[in-house]
TIRO-2110 file (N, C-alpha, C; in Angstrom, 1 decimal):
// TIRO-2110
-21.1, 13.5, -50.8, N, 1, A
-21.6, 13.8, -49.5, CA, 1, A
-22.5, 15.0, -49.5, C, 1, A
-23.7, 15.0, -49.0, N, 2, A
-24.8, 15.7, -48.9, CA, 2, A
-24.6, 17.0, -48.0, C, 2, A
-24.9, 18.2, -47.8, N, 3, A
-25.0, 19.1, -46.7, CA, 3, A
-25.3, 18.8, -45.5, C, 3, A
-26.2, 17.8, -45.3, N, 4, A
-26.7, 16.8, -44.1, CA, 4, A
-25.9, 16.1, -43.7, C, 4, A
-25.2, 15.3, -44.2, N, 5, A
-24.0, 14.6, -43.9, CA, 5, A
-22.7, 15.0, -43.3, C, 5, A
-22.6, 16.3, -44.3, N, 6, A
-22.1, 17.7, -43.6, CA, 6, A
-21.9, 18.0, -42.6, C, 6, A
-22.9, 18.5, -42.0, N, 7, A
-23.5, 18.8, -40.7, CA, 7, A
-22.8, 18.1, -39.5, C, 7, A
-23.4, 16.8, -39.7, N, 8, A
-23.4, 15.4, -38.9, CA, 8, A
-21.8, 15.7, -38.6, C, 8, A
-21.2, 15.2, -39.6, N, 9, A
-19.8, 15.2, -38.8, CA, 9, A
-19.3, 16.1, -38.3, C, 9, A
-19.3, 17.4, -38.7, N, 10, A
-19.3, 18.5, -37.8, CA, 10, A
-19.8, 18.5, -36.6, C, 10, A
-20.8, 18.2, -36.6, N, 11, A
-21.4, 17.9, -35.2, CA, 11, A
-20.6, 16.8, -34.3, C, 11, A
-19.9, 16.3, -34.7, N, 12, A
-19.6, 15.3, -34.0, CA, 12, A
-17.7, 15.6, -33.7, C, 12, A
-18.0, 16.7, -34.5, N, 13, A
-16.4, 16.8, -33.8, CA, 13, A
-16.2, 17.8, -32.2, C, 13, A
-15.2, 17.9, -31.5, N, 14, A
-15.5, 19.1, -30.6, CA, 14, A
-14.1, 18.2, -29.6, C, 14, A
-13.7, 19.6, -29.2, N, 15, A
-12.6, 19.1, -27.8, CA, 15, A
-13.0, 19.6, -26.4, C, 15, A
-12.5, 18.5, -26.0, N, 16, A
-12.9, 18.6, -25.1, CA, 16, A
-12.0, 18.5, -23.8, C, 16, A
-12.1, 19.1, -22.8, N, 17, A
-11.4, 18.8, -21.5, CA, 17, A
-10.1, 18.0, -21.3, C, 17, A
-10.7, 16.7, -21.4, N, 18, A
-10.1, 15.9, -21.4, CA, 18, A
-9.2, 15.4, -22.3, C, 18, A
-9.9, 15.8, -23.3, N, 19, A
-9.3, 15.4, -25.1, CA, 19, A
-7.7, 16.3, -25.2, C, 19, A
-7.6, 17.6, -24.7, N, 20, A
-7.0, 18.5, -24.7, CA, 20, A
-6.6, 19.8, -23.8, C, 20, A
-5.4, 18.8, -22.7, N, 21, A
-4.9, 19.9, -21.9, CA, 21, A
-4.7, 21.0, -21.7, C, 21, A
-5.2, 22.3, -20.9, N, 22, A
-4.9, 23.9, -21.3, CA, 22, A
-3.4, 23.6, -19.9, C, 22, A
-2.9, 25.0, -21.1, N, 23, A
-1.9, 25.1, -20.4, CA, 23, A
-1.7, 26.6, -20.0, C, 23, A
-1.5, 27.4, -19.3, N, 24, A
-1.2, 28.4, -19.2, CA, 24, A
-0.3, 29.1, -19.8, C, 24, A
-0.5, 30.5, -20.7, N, 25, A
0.6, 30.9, -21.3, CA, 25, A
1.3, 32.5, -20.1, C, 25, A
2.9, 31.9, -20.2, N, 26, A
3.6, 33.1, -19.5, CA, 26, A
3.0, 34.6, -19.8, C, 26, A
3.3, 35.0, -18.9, N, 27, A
3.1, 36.5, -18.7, CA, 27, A
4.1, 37.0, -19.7, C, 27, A
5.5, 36.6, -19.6, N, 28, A
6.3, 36.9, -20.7, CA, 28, A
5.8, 36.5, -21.9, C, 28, A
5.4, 35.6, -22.0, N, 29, A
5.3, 35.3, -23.7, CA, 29, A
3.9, 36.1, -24.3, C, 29, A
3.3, 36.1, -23.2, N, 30, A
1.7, 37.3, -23.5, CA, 30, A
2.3, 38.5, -24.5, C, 30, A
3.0, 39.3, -23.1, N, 31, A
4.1, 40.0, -23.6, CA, 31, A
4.6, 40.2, -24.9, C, 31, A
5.5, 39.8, -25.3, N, 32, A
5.8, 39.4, -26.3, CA, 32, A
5.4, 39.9, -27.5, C, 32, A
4.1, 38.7, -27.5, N, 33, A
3.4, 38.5, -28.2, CA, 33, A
2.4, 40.0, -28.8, C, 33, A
1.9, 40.5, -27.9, N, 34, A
1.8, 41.9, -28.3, CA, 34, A
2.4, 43.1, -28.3, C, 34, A
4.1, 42.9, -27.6, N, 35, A
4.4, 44.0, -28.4, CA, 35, A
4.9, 43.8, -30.5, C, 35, A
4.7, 42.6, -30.6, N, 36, A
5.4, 41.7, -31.9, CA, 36, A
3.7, 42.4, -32.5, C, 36, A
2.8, 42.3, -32.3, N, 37, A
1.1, 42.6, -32.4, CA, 37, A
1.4, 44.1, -32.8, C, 37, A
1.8, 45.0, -32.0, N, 38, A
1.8, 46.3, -31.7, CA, 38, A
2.5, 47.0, -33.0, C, 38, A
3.4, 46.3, -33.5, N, 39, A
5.0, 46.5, -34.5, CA, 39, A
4.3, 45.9, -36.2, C, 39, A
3.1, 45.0, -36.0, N, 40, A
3.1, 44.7, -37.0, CA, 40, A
1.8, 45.2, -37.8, C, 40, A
1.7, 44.7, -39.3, N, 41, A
0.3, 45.4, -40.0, CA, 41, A
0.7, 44.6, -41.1, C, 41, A
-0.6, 44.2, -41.8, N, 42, A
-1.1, 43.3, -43.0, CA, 42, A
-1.4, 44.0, -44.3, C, 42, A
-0.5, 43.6, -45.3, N, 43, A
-1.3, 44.6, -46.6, CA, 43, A
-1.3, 43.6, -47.5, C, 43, A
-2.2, 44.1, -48.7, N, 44, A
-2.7, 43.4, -49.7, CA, 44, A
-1.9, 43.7, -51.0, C, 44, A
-1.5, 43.8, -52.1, N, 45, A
-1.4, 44.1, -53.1, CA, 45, A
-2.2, 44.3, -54.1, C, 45, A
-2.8, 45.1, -54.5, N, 46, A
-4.0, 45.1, -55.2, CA, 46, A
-3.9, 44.9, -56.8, C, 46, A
-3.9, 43.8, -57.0, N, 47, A
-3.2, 43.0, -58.4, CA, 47, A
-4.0, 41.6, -58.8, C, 47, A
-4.1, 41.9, -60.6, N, 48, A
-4.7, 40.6, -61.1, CA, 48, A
-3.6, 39.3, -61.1, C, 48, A
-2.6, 40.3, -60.8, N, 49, A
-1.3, 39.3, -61.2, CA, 49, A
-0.6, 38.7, -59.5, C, 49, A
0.0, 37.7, -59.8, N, 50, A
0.7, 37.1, -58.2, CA, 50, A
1.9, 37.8, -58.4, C, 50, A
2.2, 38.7, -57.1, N, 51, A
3.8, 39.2, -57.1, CA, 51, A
4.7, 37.8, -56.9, C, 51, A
6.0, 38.3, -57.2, N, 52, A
7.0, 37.3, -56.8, CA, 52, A
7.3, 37.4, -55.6, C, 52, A
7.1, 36.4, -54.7, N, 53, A
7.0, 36.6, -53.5, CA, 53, A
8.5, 37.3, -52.6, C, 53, A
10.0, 36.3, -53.4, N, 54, A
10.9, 36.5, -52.6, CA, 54, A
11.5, 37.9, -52.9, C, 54, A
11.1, 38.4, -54.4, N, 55, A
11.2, 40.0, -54.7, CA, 55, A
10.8, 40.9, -53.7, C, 55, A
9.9, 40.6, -53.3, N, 56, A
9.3, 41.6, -52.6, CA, 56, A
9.4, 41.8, -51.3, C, 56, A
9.5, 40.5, -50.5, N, 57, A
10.5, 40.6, -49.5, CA, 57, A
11.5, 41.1, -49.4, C, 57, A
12.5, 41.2, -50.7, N, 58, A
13.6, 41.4, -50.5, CA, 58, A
13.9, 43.5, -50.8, C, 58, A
12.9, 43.7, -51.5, N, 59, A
13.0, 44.7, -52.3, CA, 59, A
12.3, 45.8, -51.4, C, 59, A
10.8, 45.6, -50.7, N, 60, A
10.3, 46.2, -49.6, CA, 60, A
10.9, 47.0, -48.5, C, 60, A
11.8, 46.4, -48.0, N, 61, A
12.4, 46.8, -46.5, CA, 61, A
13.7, 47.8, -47.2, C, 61, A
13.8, 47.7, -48.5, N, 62, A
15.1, 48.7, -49.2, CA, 62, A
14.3, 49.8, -49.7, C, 62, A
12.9, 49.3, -50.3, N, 63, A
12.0, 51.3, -50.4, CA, 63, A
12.2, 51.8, -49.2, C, 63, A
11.2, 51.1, -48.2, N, 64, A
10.6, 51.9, -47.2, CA, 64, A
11.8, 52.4, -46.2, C, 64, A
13.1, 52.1, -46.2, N, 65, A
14.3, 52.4, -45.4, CA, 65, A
13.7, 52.7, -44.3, C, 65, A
13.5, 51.8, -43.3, N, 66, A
13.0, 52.2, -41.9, CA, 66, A
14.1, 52.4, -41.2, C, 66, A
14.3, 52.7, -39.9, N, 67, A
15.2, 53.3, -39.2, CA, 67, A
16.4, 51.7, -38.8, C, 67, A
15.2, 50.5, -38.5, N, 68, A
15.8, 49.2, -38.3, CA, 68, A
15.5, 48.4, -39.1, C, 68, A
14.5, 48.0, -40.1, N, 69, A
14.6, 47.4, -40.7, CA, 69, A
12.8, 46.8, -40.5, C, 69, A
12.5, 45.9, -41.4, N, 70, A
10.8, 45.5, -41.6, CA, 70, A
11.3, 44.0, -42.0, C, 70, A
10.7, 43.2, -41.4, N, 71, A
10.6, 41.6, -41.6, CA, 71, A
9.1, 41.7, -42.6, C, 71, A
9.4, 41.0, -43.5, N, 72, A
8.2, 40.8, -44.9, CA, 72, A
8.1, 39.4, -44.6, C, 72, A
6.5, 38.9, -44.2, N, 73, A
6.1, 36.9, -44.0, CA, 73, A
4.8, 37.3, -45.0, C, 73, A
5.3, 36.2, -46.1, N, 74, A
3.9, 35.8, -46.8, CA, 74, A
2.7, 34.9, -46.3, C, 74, A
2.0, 35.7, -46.2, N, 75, A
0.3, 34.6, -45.5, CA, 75, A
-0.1, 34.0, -46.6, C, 75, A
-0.8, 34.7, -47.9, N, 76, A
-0.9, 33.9, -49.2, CA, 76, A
-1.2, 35.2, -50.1, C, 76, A
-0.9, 34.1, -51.2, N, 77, A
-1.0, 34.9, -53.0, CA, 77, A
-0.3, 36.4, -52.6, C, 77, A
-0.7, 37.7, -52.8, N, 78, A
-0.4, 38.6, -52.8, CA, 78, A
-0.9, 39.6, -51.3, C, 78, A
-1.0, 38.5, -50.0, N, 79, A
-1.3, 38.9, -48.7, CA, 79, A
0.4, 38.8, -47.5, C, 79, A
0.6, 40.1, -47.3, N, 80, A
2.0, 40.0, -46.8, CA, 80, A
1.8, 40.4, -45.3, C, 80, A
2.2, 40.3, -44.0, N, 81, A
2.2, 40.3, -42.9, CA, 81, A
4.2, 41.5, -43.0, C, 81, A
3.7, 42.9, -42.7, N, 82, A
4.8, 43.4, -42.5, CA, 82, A
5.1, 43.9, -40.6, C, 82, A
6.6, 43.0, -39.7, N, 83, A
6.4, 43.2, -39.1, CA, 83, A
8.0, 44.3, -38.8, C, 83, A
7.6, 45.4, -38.1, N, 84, A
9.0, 46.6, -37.7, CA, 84, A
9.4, 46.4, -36.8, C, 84, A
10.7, 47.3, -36.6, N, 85, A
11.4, 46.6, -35.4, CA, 85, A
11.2, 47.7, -34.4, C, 85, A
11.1, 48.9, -34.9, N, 86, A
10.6, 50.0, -34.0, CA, 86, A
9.6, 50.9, -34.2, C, 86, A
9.3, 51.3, -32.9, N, 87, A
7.6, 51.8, -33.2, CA, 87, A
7.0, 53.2, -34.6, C, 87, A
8.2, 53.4, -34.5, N, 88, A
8.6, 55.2, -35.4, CA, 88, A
8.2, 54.4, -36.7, C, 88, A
8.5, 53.8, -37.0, N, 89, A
8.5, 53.0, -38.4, CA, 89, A
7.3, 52.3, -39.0, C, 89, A
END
């Protein structure tokens, strides 16, 4: 498949209206959703090597001894999503 061809189906994709109902999201879950935003931050490990992912999970939240504790979610390879449970932290 050519770049041109490429294109084309791309072009031809799209939603639409009708294709896909909106639905309104709660004021609570807005909420929510950014104070969970507010608590959290993304780091990298800066390494040729892949960490062990469930190590570090596990091992992370026992350095940094936060007051409540740090939830560790792996996004990929050595990219970790660290989210706290309170703001001091």
């Amino acid at each position: 498949m050519d770049a041109y061809e490429l294109a084309q189906l791309c072009h031809t994709l799209s939603i639409e209206e009708f294709e896909a109902p909106m639905t309104k999201v709660s004021n609570d879950l807005l909420l929510e959703g950014e104070q969970r935003l507010r608590l959290s931050m993304v780091g990298k490990l800066c390494s040729t090597k892949q960490a062990n992912r469930e190590t570090f999970r596990v091992v992370i939240p026992k350095i940094w001894k936060t007051s409540l504790g740090v939830e560790v979610e792996v996004v990929k390879e050595n990219t970790f999503v660290f989210t706290f449970k309170h703001m001091m932290d």
